[in-house]
N, C-alpha and C positions, 0 to 999 in steps of 0.2 A: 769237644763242644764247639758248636760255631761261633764264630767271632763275632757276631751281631750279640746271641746270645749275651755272651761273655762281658760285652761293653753294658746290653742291659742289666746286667745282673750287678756289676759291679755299680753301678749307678741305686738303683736297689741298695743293696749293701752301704752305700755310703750316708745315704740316709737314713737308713736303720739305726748306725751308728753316732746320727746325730745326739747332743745330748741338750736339749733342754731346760733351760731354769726358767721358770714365766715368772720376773719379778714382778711385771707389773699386774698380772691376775694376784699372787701372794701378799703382794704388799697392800693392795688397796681395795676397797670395798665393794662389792658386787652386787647387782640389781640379783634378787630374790627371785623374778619372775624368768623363766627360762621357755619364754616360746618366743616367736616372730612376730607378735602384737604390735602394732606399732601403738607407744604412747609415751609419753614424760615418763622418762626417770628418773626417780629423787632420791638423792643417799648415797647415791653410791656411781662411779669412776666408768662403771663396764658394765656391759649386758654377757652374757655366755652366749653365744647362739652357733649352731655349725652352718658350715656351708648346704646350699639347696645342687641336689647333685644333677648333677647335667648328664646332655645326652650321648654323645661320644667325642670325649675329649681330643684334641690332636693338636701336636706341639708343633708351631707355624714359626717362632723365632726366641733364641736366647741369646744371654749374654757368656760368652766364656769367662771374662773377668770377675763377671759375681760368680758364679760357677766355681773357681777358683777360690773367693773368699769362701766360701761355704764347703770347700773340702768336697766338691763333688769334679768329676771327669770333665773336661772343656766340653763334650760335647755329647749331650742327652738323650737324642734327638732318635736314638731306636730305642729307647725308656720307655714304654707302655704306662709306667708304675708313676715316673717324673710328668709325663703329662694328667693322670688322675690326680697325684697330689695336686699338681698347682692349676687343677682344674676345680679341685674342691671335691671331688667326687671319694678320694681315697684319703684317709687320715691317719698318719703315722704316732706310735704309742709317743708319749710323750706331748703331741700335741694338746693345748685349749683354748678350744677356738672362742674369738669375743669381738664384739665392737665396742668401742669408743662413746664415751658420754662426753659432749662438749656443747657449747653455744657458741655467740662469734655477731659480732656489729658486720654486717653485709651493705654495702656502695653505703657504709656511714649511719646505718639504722641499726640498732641492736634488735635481732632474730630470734634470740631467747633460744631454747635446746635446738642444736641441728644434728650431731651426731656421724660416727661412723653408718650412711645411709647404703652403700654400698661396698662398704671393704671391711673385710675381718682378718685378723689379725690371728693366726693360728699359733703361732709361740716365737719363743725368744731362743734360739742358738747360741750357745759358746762355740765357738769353735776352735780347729787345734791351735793357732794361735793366741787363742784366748780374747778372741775379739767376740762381742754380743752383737747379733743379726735380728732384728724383729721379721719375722716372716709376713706379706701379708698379702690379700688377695685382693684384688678391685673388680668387682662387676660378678662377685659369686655368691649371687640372690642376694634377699631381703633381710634387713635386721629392725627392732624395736624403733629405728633413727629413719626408715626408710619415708615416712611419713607416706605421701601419696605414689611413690613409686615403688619399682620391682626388685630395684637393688640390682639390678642385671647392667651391660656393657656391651655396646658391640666393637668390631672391627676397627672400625673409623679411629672411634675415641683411644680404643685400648695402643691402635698401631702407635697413633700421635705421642700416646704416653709414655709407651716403652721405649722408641728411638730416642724422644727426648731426653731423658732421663740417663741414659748412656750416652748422647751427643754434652749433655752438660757436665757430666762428669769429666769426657776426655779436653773438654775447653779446662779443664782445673777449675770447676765451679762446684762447690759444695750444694752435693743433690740427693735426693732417697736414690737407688738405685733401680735397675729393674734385672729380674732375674730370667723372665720367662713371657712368653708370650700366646694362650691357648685358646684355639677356636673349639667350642663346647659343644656344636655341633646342631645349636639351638637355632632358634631367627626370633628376633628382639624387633619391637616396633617402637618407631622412632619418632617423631616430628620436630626435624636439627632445628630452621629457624620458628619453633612454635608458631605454626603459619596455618594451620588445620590439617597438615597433609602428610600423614603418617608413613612411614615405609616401614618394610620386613625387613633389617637387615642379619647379616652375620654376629653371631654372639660370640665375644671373646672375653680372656681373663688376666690381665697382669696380673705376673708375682713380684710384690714389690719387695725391698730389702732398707732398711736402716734403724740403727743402732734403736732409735725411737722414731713413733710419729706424733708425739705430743706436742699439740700448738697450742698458741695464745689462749684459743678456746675453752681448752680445760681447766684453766684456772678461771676464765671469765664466769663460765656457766657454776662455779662453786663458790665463786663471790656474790653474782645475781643472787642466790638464792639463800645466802647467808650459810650457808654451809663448811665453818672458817675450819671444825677440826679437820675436814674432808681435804680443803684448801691446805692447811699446812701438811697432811698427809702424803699430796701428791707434789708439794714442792720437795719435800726430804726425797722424794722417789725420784725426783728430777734432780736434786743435787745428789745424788747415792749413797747417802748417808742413812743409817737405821732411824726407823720411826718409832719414837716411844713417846706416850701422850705427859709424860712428866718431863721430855725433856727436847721437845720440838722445835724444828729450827729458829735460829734466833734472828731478830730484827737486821742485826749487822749481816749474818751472813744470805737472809733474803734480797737486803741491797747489791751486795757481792755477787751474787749470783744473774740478776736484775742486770747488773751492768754488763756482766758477759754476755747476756742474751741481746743486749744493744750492740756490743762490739761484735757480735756475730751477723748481728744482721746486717751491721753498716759496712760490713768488707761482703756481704752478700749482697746489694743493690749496687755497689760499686761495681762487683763484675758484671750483673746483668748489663750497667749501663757501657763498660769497657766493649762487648760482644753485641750491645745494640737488641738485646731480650726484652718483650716484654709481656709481663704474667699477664696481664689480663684481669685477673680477677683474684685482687691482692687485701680477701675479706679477712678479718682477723684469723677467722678458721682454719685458713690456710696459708696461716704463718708459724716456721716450726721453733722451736726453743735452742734446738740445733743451728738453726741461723741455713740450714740448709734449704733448696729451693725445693716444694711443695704441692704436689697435688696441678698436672699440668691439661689444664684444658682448654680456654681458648687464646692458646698465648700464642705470639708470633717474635718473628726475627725484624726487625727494619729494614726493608728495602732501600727505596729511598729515603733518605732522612727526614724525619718530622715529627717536634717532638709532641705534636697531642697526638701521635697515632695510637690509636687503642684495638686492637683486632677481635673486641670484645662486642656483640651486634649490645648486649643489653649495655654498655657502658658508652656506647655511640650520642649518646645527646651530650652528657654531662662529662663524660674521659674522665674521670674520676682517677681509674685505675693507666690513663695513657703512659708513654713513655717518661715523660721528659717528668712525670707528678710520682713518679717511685718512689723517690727521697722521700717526699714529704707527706705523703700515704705509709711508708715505713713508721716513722717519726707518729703519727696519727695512732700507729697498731702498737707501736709500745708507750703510749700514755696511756691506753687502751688497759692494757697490761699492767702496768702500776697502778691505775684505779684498782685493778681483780686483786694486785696484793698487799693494799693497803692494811687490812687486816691482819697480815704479817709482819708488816715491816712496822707496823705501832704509827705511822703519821705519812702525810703527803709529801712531807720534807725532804727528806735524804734521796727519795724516788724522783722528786721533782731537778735536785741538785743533778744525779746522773742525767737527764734527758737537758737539762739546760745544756749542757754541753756537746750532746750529740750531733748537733748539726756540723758547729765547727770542726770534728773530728772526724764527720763524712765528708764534708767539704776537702780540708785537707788529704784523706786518702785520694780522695774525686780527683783531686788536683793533680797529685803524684803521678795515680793512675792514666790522664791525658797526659802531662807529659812521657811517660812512657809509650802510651799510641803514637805520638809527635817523632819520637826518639832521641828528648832532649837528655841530654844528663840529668837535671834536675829544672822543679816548676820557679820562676823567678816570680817572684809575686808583683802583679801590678801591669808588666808589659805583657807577661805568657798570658796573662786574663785576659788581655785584651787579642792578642795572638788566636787565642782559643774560641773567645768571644764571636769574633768576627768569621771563625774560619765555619762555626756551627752555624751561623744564620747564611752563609754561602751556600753551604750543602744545604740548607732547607728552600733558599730561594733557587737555586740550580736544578733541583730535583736528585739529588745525587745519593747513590747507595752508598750507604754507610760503610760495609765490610770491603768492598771493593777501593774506596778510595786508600783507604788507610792501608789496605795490602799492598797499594800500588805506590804509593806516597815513600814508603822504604827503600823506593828503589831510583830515587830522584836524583837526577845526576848534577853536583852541585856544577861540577864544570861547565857544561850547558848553559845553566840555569844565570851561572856567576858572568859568562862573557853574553850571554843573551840582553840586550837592553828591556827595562819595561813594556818599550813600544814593540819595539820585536814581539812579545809573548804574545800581546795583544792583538796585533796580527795572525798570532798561530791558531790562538784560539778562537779566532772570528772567523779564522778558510771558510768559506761555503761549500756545502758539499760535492766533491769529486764525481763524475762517473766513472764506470768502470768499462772500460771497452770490450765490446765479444771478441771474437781470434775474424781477421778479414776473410774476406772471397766469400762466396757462394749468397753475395744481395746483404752481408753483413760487414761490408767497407766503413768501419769505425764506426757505427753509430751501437749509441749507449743501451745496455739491458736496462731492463724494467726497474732494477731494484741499484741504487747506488749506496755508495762507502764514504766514510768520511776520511779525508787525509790531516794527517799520512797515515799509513794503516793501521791497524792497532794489532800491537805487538802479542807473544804467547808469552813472555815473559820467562823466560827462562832462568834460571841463578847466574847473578853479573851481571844482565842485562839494565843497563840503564835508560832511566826515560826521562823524558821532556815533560813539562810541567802539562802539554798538551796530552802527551800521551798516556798522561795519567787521569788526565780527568776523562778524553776519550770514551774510554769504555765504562767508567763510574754513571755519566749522565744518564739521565730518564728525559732530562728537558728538550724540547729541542734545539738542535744545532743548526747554525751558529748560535752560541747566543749573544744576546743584546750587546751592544755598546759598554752600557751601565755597568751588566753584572760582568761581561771578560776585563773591564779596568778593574773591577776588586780585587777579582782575580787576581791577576796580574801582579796588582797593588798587595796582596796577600802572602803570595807565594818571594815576591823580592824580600818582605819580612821575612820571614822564614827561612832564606838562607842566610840571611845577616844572620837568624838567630842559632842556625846550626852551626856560624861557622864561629859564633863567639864559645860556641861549646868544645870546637876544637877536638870532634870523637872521628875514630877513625870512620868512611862510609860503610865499609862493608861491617863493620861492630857495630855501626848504628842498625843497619838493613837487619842482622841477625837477631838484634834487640828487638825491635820491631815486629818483626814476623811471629818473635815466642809470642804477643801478646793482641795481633791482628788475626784474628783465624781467615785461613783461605776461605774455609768451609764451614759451614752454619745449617742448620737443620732449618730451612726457608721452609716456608706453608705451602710453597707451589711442589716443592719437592715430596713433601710429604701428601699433599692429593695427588700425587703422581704415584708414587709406593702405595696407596689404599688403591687408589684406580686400579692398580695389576695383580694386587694382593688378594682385593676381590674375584676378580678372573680365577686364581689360583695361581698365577706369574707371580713367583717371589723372589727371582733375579735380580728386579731393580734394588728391593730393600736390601738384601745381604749388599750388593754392592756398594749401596747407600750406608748401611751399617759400616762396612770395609773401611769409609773415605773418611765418613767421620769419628772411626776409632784415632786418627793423624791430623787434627782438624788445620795445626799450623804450619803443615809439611805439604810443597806443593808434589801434586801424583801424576805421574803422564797420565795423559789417556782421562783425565779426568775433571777437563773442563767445562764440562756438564754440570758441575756440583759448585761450579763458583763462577753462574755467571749472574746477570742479572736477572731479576723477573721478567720473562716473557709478558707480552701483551695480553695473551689471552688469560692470564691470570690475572690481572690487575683489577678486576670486578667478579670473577668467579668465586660462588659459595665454597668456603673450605682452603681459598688461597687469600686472600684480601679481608672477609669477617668471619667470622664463627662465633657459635653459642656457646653455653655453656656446656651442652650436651654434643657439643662435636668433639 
């Protein structure tokens, strides 16, 4: 048999072999009505509806790593069978397919029913490890939730989804995964910034992966409407305990459960803010119970530092949903949440005791967490606040990328820095800029090219390589150089702190550097990177993404050859649609 065959077929074969248990269809109540009507559902958790089958599926990128959890081949990609399924088009025995009933407060207004409007959820996986996989599709037609749209997806949004979703995973951020990545062969009309001016484009489909997708949502929309047995129905299904209407979960362990989904969340906005993410559009809906990160559309990376940057065009007046207001949008979505289960838990009381607390408890990890950006041993309360304090309104008056500086800051050479006086830095960091001479003779006797450098040069950074507090910031700026008087004495004034405070920590530098680097990623799935991968992806060029994918499967591992992927935002990105804002539908 031919070897292509042979990979198909086993690929075939292993999905056959899947086995199936749909708790969440078995356990919980189902809408009666089984067509693609779009209207309020009452009673009940889930609509049934299949996928609308598309026109010629073709498998454009996946993941091996979910691949692997799912017991199927690393690599699918002559699978005929693997692009129908997770095109929607083909449906394996065992599958039932359904969307989601939920509602959800959107930029802080309660929306009332929103629903699985585009992704269905075809079933639930054991797999041989014994681990449960929710199977689910994004952008494969219309369901009951779909309200005025088609339930469909294209290229743009699906690419941004599915890199994302494997770039936050390998950063060690708890995420839904993505399995699959299929162009349907359709053309989907679009209008990104709802501006009147539609385009055809490319129709695609993630297949997404995790254990559940149940958010905040689903218990709001069954508290809205008074629907408490419904409510306690799907908290027992959310704690994994049997539902039986004489003996349903109890007060105390509603709280217990309540508080885990806080402590979940509050180590999940700590790393957004450790890697500089941000969601964008952080509506109750799309916050998961799992604490894992959710539903990715117009979220971006921090370039330069600034904490009301929002990459969100509909969040651009109010930042609601900006960087630096996560915490306290998080903190918003589980009061949110303890209103929907009050009904369970019998009083405001006990709900209210767990969230009194939450702040202090994010704050603390927060803290932990920058000192380990730092590479301090540990956070010293009071001086490293002010340490911290001082070093974030730097990067934001500096204009300074965030990922950059702190990658670079690992590698600071205290010796330098320790015989270097104050005034000395301040000098380094004021040089004016260098030119750079052509080679002489031929009417080119020293005089300067077009384009100059600033000195002293800026390093590639190799391992061991140490730098000057100049040469770290160097390549971090966006602002112009030199800069002022004002901001290089803070500088200056900043960084002399700083080694006083690494050296009262007494760590060796190369342990500190090491330390560092696991939790500064080189590499970050940037917006300019990712309209750069749609730009070629659209052509049919899918070399930049796999190599894209490649860099940031290793995100804290620096790559030869792959300085491309961690440098700063180019210029021409910095107002371009798709690098700088986007909607909700990019």
């Amino acid at each position: 048999m031919d070897s292509a065959l042979q990979v198909a077929d086993s690929v075939l074969a292993a999905m056959q072999a899947w086995r199936f248990d749909n708790r969440f269809v078995r356990e919980l109540p189902g809408d009666p009505v089984t067509t693609h009507a779009r209207r309020q559902v009452k009673g009940a958790c889930y609509s049934r509806v299949d996928p609308t089958p598309c026109k010629a599926p073709r498998l454009l990128a996946w993941s091996p790593e979910v691949c692997r959890l799912l017991d199927l081949p690393d690599d699918p990609s002559l699978s005929q069978a693997f692009a129908d399924v997770f095109a929607g088009k083909r449906l394996l025995p065992g599958m039932e397919p359904f969307a989601m009933c939920y509602g959800g407060h959107q930029f802080g207004t309660w929306a009332g029913q929103l629903g699985d409007g585009r992704a269905i959820n075809l079933g639930e996986v054991v797999s041989a490890a014994g681990q449960r996989h929710t199977l689910q599709l994004k952008g494969a037609g219309p369901t009951p939730y779909s309200r005025t749209a088609d339930g469909l997806a294209v290229l743009r949004s699906s690419l941004r989804e599915f890199v994302c979703s494997e770039a936050m995973h390998h950063l060690g951020i708890p995420t839904t995964r993505a399995l699959s990545l299929v162009l349907t062969g359709d053309q989907v009309v679009r209008d990104m910034f709802y501006d009147g001016r539609p385009q055809a484009e490319a129709g695609a489909i993630v297949g997404r992966v995790s254990p559940s997708f149940v958010r905040f949502g689903n218990f709001e929309i069954l508290a809205a409407r008074g629907e408490h047995e419904n409510l306690r129905r799907l908290l027992a299904h959310a704690m994994g305990i049997a539902w039986t209407p004489d003996q349903p979960p109890s007060a105390a362990q509603c709280v217990d459960w309540f508080a885990g989904v806080c402590e979940r969340t509050a180590d999940l906005v700590v790393h957004w803010m450790r890697v500089g993410f941000v969601h964008g559009v952080m509506n109750t809906d799309n916050m998961s119970i799992l604490g894992e990160t959710i539903d990715f559309g117009p979220y971006g990376w921090l370039d330069h530092y600034d904490p009301e940057w929002t990459p969100n065009t509909t969040d651009a007046e109010g930042r609601r949903y900006c960087f630096g207001a996560q915490p306290q949008v998080a903190l918003w979505n589980l009061v949110c949440l303890a209103n929907a289960l009050v009904p369970v838990a019998g009083s405001h009381r006990p709900l209210e005791e767990v969230l009194n607390g939450w702040s202090a408890r994010f704050f603390e990890r927060w803290r932990s967490m920058m000192a380990a950006k730092l590479g301090l041993d540990h956070f010293e309360t009071g001086s490293d606040e002010s340490l911290v304090d001082e070093l974030l309104e730097l990067l934001a008056a500096a204009e300074t990328d965030y990922s950059i500086f702190f990658r670079h800051l690992a590698r600071l050479d205290l010796r330098s820095a320790r015989q270097a006086s104050a005034e000395d830095r301040c000098d380094e960091i004021l040089a004016p800029p260098r030119p750079v001479f052509g080679e002489r003779g031929a009417g080119g006797e020293g005089r300067p090219r077009n384009e100059v450098r600033f000195a002293p040069e800026l390093p590639t950074n190799p391992p061991g390589l140490w730098l000057s507090p100049t040469q770290i910031l160097s390549p971090s700026l966006y602002s112009p150089v030199p800069l002022s008087p004002e901001l290089a004495a803070r500088w200056c004034a900043w960084f002399t702190r700083y080694v006083c405070r690494l050296e009262r920590d007494r760590r060796d530098p190369a342990t500190r550097q090491t330390a560092m680097d696991a939790v500064n990623p080189a590499y970050v799935f940037r917006n300019y990177l990712a309209q750069q991968a749609i730009d070629r992806a659209t052509t049919g060029d899918t070399a930049f993404l796999f190599r894209l994918l490649n860099v940031l499967r290793h995100p804290y591992t620096d790559q030869p050859g792959c300085d491309e992927f961690a440098a700063r935002r180019p210029d021409w990105a910095r107002h371009r649609p798709g690098c700088s804002m986007l909607s909700c539908s990019s």
